[in-house]
C-alpha positions in Angstrom: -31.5 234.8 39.7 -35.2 235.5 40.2 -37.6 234.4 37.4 -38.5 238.5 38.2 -35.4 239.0 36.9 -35.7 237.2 33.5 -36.2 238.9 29.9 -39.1 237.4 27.9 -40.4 237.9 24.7 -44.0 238.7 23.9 -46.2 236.4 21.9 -45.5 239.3 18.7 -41.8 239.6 19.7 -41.3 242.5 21.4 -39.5 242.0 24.6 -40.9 241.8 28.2 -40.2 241.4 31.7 -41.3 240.2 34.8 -40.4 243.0 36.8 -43.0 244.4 37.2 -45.1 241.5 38.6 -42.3 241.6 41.3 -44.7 241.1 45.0 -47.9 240.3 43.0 -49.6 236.6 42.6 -48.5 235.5 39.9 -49.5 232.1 37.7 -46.6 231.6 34.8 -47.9 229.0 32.1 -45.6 227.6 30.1 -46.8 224.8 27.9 -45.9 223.2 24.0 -49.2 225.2 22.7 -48.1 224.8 19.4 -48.1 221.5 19.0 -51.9 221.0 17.9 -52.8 218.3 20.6 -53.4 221.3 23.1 -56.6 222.5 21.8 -57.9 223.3 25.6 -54.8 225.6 26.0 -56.9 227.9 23.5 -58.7 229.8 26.5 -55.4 230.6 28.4 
């Protein structure tokens, strides 16, 4: 399985997916943002 492949959800819920980054640069971020000691995550 390709991460292309995966089904995501959207920061408000509604589901996403990668597909259509499929060939493109891509930079994925995943990070605990929520855990308040991640202030400088802010500007991502």
């Amino acid at each position: 399985m390709s991460l292309y492949q995966t089904d995501l959800a959207a920061l408000d819920g509604t589901p996403g997916v990668l597909a259509g980054l499929d060939g493109k640069v891509t930079l994925v971020v995943n990070v605990a943002s929520k855990c308040g000691l991640t202030p400088q995550y802010t500007q991502l």
